[in-house]
N, C-alpha and C positions, 0 to 999 in steps of 0.2 A: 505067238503073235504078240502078246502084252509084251515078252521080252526086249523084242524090235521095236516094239513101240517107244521104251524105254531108253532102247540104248539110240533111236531116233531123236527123241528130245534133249537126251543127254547133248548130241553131239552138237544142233541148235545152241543150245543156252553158253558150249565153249567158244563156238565160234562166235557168240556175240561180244562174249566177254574181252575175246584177244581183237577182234574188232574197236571196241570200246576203249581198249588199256592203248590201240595203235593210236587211233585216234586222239587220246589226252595225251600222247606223245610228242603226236606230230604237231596239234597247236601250242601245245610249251614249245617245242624249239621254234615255230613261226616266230610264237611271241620273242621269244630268245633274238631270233636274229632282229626282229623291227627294232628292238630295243634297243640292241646292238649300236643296230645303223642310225635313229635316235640319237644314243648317245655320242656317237661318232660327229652326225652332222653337228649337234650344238658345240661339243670341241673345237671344231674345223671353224664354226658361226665364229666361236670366241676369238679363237687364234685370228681369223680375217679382220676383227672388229678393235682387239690390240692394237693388229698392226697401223689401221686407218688410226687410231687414236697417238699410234706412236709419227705417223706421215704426218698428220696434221699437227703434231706439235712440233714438227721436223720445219715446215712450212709456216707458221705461224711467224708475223712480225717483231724484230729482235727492237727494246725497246735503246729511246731515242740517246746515244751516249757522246761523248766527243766533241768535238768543232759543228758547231750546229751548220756551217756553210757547205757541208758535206751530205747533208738531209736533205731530203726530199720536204719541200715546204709544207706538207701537211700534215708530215711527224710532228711538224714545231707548232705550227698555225692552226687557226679551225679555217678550211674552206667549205661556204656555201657558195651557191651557184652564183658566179659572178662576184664575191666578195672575198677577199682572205683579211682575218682578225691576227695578226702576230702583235701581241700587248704584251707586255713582261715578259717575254719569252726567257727561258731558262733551261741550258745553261744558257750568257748573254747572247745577242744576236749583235753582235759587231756592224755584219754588211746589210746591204736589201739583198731577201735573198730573193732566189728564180721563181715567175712567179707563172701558175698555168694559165695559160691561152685563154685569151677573150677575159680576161679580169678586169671587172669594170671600177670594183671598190677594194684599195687598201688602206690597212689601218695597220701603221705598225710602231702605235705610240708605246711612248717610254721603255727604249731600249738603249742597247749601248753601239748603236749605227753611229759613225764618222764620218764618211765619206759616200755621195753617192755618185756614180760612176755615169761616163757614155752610155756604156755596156748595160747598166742594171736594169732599165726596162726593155732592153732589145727591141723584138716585135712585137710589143703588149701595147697595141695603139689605140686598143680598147677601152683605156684607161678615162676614168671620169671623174674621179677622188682619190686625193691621195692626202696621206694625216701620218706626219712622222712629227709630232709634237712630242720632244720630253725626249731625245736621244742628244747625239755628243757633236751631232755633224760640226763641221769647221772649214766643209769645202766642197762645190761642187763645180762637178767638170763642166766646163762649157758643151752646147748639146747634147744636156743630161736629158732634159724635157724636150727637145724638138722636135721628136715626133708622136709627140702626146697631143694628137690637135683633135680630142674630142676631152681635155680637160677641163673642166669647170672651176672644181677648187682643189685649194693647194694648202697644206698647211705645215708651214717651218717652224712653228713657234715654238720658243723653249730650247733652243739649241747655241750655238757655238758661230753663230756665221757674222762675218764682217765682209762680205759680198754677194752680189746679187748674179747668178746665171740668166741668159735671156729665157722670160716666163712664152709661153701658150698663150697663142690670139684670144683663144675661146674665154681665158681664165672670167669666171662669175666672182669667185671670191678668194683675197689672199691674206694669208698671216703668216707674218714674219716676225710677232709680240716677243718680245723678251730675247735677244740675241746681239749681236757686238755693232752692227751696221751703223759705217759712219757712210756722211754722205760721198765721199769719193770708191766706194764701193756701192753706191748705187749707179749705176748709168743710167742719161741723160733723158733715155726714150724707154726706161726698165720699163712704165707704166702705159707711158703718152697712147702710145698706140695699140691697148689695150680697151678695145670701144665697145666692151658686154662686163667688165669691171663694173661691178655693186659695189664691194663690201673690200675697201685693202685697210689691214690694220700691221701697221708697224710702233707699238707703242714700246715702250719699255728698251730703247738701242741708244744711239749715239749718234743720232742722226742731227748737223749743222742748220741743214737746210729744209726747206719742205719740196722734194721733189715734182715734178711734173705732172697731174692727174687727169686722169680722162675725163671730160664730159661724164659719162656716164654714172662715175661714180656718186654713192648715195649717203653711204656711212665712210669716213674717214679720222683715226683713229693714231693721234699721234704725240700723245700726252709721253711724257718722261724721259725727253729726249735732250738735246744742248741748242733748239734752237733759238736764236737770238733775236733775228730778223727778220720779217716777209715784205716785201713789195707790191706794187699796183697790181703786177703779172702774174703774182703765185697763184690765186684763185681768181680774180679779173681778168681785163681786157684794158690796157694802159688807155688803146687806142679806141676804143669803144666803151662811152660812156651811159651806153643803154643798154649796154649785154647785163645779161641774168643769169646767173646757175642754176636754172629750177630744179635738178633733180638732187641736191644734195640737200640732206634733213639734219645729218649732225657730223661735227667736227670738233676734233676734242684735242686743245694744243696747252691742257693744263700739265700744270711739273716742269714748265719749259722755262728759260730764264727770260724768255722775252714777254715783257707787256704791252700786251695789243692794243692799246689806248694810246701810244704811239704812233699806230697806222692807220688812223680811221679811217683813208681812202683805199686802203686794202681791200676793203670786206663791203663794199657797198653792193656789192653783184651776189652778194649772199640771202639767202630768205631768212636766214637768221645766223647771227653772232656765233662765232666760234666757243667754244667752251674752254677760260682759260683767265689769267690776270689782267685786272683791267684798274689798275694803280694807276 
């Protein structure tokens, strides 16, 4: 009996053992495989995570080189909502370039723009400001602005012009300071019938004459030019010796060769004296 007893427990304690040894088998090779696959997925992670990093710089925008008029306006420009800044743009910006829908404010001073076209505002009737001060222009097409009829202000100044395109009803304020403008390059009604016209300053040109001004205007700016002469009718009423110009506050016809102490009946419809020689 003790013998069976013995070789009973014997047989117990083997099979626990080979139980035991399968067992620390079988979870090393679990572990084996998780690890496996583990490592596999984070490989497979990388390689997918490469490749998005190689697309995205496949896709990524190529920076701005060549004829700028070939660009897209906001490689060159900064567009915010409703405004494009092209200011020294570089390399030069020759033309106006295309500009997106519904733009209500450009600014594209001091550049090397010469010519603005029919064509260059298209259908941007949006349009409310426009500021090309300090470029090369020397010519613009006739209905360049015509359908700009929510313009306000305009500004040419610092450029190359020796005529005037017809301006926008609406215009509030214009500068044409510093450019070639003699008076047979301005026409006769550039201004006249311009009746929301504040602020026109054409100072620093070539201008003979003083042309035709709206009523409405308030500030008028025309020091440095060649004019010689004015009349009863440049700022009066020949025929009307009670009219007034109330809305105009200053007038500035100093640099000029003419001395206005020659015309005293010129200026009597004025609420004050022009600024300018009075020998």
């Amino acid at each position: 009996m003790g013998t069976r007893l013995m070789m009973f427990i014997s047989a117990v304690v083997l099979a626990s053992w080979v139980l035991s040894a399968y067992g620390a088998h079988y979870h090393n090779h679990v572990d084996r495989k998780q690890w496996e696959v583990a490592r596999n997925d984070e490989i497979n992670g990388g390689a997918r995570r490469n490749k998005r990093a190689t697309d995205d710089e496949d896709s990524s925008p190529v920076s701005p080189v060549g004829d700028p008029s070939d660009l897209p306006t906001c490689l060159l420009c900064v567009c915010l909502i409703g405004s494009v800044y092209c200011e020294e743009v570089d390399p030069d910006m020759t033309s106006v370039p295309a500009l997106p829908k519904e733009t209500n404010y450009l600014y594209a001073r001091y550049n090397k723009i010469k010519k603005i076209t029919a064509k260059d505002f298209g259908d941007i009737v949006t349009l409310k400001r426009i500021d090309f001060t300090g470029n090369l222009i020397s010519e613009i097409e006739d209905g360049a602005f015509a359908k700009l009829t929510m313009l306000e202000e305009l500004s040419l100044a610092e450029n190359a012009l020796v005529k005037l395109p017809m301006l926008p009803g609406k215009l509030i304020s214009f500068n044409a300071n510093h450019n070639k403008l003699k008076t047979k390059g301005v026409k006769a009604n550039a201004f006249k019938k311009l009746n929301k016209l504040i602020n026109l300053y054409l100072a620093h040109n070539e201008l003979e004459a003083v042309p035709a001004i709206p009523e409405s205007v308030r500030t008028l700016h025309l020091q440095n030019n060649n004019i010689s002469t004015v009349t009863m009718d440049t700022f009066c009423k020949s025929n009307n010796t009670y009219y007034i110009r109330t809305n105009v506050n200053e007038i500035r016809m100093d640099g000029n060769p003419i001395v206005l102490a020659q015309y005293p009946n010129s200026f009597t419809c004025l609420p004050s004296l022009p600024i300018g020689r009075y020998q």
